[in-house]
Structure formats: structure tokens, C-alpha cells
N, C-alpha and C positions, 0 to 999 in steps of 0.2 A: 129170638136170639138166646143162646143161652149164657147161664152163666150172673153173675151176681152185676147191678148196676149200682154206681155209687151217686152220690148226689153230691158235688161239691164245687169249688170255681174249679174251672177247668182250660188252661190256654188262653185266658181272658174273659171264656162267658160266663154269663153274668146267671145268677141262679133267683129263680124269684117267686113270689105268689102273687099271682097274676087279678085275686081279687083284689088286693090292696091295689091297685092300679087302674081296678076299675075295668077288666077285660075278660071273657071268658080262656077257661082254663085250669089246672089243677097248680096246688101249690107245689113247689118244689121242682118244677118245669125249667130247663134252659133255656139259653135263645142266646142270637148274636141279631142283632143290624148293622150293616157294612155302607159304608158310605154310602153310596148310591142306591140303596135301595131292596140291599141282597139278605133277605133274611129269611133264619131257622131257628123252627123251636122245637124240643124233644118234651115230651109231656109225658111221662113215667105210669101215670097210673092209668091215663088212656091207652097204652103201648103205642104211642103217635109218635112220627118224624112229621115233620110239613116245612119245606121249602118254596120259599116265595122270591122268584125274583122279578126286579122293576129294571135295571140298571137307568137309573134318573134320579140325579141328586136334588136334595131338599131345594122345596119351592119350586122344584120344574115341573111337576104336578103335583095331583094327589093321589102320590105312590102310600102314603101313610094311612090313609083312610079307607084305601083297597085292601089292604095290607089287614086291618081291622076288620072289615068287612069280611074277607077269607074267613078270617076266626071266625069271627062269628057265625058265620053261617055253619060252618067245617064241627064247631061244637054244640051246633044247634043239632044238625043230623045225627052226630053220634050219638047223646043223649038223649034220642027219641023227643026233639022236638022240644024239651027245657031252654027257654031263653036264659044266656047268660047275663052278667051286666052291661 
């Protein structure tokens, strides 16, 4: 893409460093979670987009822990195999 990307809250999402949180991922990264289960996050210095959807509201599984699981894995391979937290 080109062109200058800004980092900032944007439409509601929420802007974050994903180690304070304990998750693989670079700081300065967006994302949104949508009710049910619908989430995206933009990771700037990976050039990443990842879209994750469950549609299944909290406690109807474990859409959250798959959802973590994606990352993790998804940052494990780019990084040539670096576990994150």
C-alpha cells in the first residue's frame, strides 16, 4: 500500500501494545472485537492485516482462545519460529 499510515484511535479501534497484555505482536498494532466473535487486527511493522471470524457470542465457546491461538501461531511463523508470550 502506499502512502503514509498513521497510528491513532480510529472509528472506535482501539490502538495497543500487545506485550503489556501479554500476546504476541508488535506495539502500536489495532484491532477491533465485535460481539460475537468478529475480529481484526493491523500490525504495522509486520505489514499484517488478519481477520478472524467465529460469529458465537461469549461463552458459547472458545472462540477467545482460538482467536489467541491464530496469533500465536500466525506470529510464531513470521518470525522464523520466535515464541511470543
Amino acid at each position: 500500500m502506499g502512502g503514509t499510515w498513521r497510528r491513532a484511535w480510529v472509528c472506535g479501534v482501539v490502538v495497543k501494545d500487545p506485550k503489556a497484555r501479554g500476546v504476541a505482536g508488535s506495539a502500536g498494532e489495532y484491532f477491533w472485537a465485535g460481539a460475537a466473535n468478529t475480529n481484526f487486527w493491523i500490525d504495522f511493522q509486520e505489514e499484517l492485516i488478519v481477520i478472524v471470524m467465529s460469529q458465537v457470542f461469549s461463552g458459547e465457546s472458545r472462540a477467545r482462545e482460538i482467536h489467541d491461538q491464530v496469533r500465536a501461531l500466525l506470529y510464531e511463523a513470521i518470525r522464523g519460529g520466535e515464541r511470543s508470550p
